[in-house]
C-alpha positions in Angstrom: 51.0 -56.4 2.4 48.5 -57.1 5.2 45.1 -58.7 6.3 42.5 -56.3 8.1 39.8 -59.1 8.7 36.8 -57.3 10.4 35.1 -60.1 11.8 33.2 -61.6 14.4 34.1 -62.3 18.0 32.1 -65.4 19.4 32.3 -67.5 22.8 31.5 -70.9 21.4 29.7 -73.2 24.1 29.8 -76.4 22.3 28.2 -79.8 23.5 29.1 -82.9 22.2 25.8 -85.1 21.2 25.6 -88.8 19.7 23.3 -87.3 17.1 21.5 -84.0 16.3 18.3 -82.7 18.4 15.7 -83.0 16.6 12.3 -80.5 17.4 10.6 -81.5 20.4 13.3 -83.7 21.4 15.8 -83.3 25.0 18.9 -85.2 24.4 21.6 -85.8 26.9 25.0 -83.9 26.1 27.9 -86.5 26.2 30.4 -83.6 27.0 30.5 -79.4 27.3 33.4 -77.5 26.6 34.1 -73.3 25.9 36.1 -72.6 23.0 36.7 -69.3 21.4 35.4 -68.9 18.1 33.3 -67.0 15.7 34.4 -66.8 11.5 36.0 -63.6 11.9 38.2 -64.8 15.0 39.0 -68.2 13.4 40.0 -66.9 10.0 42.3 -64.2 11.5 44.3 -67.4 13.8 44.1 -69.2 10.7 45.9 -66.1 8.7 48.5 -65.7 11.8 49.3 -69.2 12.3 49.8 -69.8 8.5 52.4 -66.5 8.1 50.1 -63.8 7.3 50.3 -60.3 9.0 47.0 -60.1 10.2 45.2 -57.3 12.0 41.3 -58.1 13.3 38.3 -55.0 14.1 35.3 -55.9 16.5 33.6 -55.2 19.1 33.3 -58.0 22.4 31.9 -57.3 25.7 33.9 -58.4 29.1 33.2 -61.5 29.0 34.8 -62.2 25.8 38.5 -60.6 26.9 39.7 -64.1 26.5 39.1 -64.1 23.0 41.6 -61.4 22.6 44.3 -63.3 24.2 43.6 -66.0 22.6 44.1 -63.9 18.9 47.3 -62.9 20.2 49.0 -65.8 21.2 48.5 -66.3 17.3 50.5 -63.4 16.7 47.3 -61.4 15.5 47.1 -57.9 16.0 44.6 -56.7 18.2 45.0 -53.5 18.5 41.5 -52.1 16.6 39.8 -55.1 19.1 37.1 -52.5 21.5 35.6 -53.6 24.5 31.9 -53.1 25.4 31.3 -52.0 29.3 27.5 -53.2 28.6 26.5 -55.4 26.2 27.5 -59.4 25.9 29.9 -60.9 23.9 28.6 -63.0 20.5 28.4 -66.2 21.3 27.2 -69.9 19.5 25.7 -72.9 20.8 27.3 -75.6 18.6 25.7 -79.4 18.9 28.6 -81.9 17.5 27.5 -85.0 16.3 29.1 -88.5 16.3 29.5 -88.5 12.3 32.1 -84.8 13.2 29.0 -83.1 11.4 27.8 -79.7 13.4 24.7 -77.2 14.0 25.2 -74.1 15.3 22.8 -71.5 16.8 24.6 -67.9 16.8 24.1 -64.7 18.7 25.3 -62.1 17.3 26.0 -59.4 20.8 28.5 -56.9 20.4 29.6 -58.4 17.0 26.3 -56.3 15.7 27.9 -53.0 17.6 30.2 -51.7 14.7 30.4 -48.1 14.3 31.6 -45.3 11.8 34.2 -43.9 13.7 35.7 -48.0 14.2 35.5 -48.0 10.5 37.0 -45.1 10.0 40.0 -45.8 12.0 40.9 -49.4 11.3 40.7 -48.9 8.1 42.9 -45.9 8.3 45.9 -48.1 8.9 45.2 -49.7 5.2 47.5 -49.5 2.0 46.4 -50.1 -1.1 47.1 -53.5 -2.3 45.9 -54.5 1.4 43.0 -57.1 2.1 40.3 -57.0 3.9 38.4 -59.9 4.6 34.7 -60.1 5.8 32.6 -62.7 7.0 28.0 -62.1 7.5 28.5 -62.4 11.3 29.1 -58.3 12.1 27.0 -55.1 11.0 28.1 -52.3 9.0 29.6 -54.7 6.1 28.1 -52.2 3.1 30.2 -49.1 4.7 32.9 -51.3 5.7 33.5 -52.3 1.6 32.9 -48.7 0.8 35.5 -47.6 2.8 37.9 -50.5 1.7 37.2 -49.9 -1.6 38.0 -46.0 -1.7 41.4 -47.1 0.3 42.2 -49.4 -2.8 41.6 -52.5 -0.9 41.2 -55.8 -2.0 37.8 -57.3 -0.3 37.5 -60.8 0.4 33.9 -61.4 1.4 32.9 -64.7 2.9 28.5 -64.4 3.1 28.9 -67.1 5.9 25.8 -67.3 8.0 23.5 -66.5 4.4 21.0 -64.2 4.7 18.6 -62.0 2.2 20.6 -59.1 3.1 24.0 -60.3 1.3 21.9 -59.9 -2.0 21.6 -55.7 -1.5 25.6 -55.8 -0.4 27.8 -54.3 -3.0 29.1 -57.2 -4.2 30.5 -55.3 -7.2 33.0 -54.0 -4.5 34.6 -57.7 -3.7 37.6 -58.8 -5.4 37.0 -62.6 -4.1 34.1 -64.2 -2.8 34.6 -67.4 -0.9 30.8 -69.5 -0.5 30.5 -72.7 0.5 28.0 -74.9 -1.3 24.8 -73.8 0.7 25.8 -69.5 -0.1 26.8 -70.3 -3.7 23.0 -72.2 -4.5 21.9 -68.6 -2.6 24.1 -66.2 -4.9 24.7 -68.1 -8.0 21.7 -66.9 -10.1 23.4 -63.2 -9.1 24.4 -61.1 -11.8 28.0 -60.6 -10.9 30.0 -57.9 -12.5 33.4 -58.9 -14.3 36.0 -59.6 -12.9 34.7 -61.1 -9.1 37.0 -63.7 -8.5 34.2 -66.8 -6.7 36.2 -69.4 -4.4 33.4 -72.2 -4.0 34.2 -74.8 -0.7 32.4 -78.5 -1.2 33.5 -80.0 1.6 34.9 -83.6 1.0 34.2 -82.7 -2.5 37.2 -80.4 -2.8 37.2 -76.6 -3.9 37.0 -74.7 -7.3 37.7 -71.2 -8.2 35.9 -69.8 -11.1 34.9 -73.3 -12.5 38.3 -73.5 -13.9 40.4 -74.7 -11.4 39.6 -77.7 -8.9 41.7 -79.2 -6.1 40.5 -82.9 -3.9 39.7 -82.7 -0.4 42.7 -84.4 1.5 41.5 -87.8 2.4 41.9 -88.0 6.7 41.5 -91.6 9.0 38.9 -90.2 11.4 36.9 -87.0 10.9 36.6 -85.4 14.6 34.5 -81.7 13.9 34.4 -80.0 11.4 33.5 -76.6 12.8 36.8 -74.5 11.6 37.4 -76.5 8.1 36.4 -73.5 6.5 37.9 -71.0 8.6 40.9 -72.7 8.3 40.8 -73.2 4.4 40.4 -69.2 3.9 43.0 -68.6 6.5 45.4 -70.4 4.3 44.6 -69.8 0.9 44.3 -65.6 1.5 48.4 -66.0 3.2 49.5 -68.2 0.4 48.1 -65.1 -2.2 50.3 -63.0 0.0 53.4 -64.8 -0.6 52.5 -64.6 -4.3 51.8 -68.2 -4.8 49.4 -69.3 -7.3 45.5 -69.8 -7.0 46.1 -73.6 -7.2 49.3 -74.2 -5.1 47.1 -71.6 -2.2 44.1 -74.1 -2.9 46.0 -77.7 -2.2 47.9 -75.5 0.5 44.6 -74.7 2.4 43.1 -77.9 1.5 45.8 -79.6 3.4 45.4 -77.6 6.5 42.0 -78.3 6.6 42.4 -81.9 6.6 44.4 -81.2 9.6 41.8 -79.2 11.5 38.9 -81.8 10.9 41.0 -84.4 12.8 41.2 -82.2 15.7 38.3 -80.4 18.4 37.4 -77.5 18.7 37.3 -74.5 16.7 40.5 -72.2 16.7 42.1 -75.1 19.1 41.7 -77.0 16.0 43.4 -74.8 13.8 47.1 -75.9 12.4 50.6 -73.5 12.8 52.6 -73.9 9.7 54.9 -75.8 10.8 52.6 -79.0 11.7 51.2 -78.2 8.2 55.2 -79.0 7.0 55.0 -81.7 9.7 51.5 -83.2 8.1 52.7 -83.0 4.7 55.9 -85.2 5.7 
């Protein structure tokens, strides 16, 4: 089985601050760096690097080619990746603070350029049994879970940037949502149909799937940004499903690897291979 993660596809200029802007207020930047980034982009390096076979769909302009390379020294598939003539590349502005705590303004560009007939052929190349995984950063997600679902997908949806819109998705479609604590206090009071599996993220408070089972946040010396944490913990736990471990053994797994990508900068430069996971856990 495979990952199709149609996802987002985001130049991330990030700027290194001593603490947050605040309105009104001109701070100096301590340092500037480009990273490539974007949800979509950083879960599908997460699923590659931690064994999965991982196939990502979006749309980027020419300023974003990089972002493709960078996918596929991953070992991600990028072969449903199209490339705008016209229009810019998503991108984010991400302030990181002293504390490793981050704010991020996002624009969306050709991430919001998803068609029917890119649909329709990605998703072409699906078996049943297959996942697809989904973050809020790209358009089209309502036909993109239709589609999945007549293939007999399973759809991981993660509603990561939260907006009004996720709560007219059909969310009966999902096999597995993944919030962190901000999304679930959105979608809790929801009425969810049974059997939607719902992966809550708490940070340094750990994880919990289905209020039943709950794994602790690794414990780290020196939190350096935390912009892929998340990113990295779906990477992980979707692969470990696909090698038929267990909710909680994929849980502690991706819980682990995100304790490794806090202590690291960057986004997907952040994110660990498996083998430094084996490394880490020696």
């Amino acid at each position: 089985m495979k990952v199709i993660n149609f996802g987002s596809l985001n130049i991330d200029y990030v700027y290194r601050v001593h603490d947050f802007a605040r309105p009104g207020e001109t701070i100096p930047a301590v340092s500037f760096s480009r990273f490539a980034g974007g949800k979509g982009l950083n879960q599908s390096i997460a699923l590659a690097r931690a064994g999965a076979q991982t196939i990502h769909a979006g749309v980027i302009g020419k300023d974003g080619i990089f972002l493709i390379d960078t996918l596929r020294e991953s070992g991600v598939d990028c072969s449903s990746v199209i490339v705008d003539e016209c229009e810019p590349s998503g991108h984010a502005v991400i302030q990181v603070a002293d504390s490793g705590e981050n704010e991020i303004v996002l624009f969306p560009g050709t991430n919001h350029m998803i068609t029917h007939k890119a649909i329709r052929q990605t998703l072409s190349r699906a078996e049943a049994g297959d996942i697809l995984l989904l973050q809020n950063e790209i358009s089209s997600i309502p036909e993109i879970m239709h589609e999945a679902a007549e293939r007999g997908m399973r759809v991981f949806f993660n509603p990561a940037p939260m907006t009004d819109a996720v709560l007219d998705y059909p969310l009966e479609l999902t096999d597995t949502l993944i919030v962190n604590e901000t999304e679930w206090e959105a979608l809790k009071n929801h009425r969810f149909s049974d059997g939607i599996n719902v992966l809550r993220t708490m940070g340094a408070n750990g994880a919990v799937y289905n209020d039943s089972i709950r794994v602790a946040a690794k414990r780290v010396d020196k939190v350096v940004d935390t912009t892929a944490a998340g990113d990295t913990f779906i990477g992980y736990f979707i692969a470990e499903l696909l090698q038929e471990q267990g909710i909680e053994t994929a849980m502690e797994t991706a819980s682990l690897a995100s304790g490794w990508c806090i202590q690291r900068a960057g986004a997907a430069a952040s994110i660990p291979w498996r083998h430094e996971l084996r490394e880490y856990q020696n």
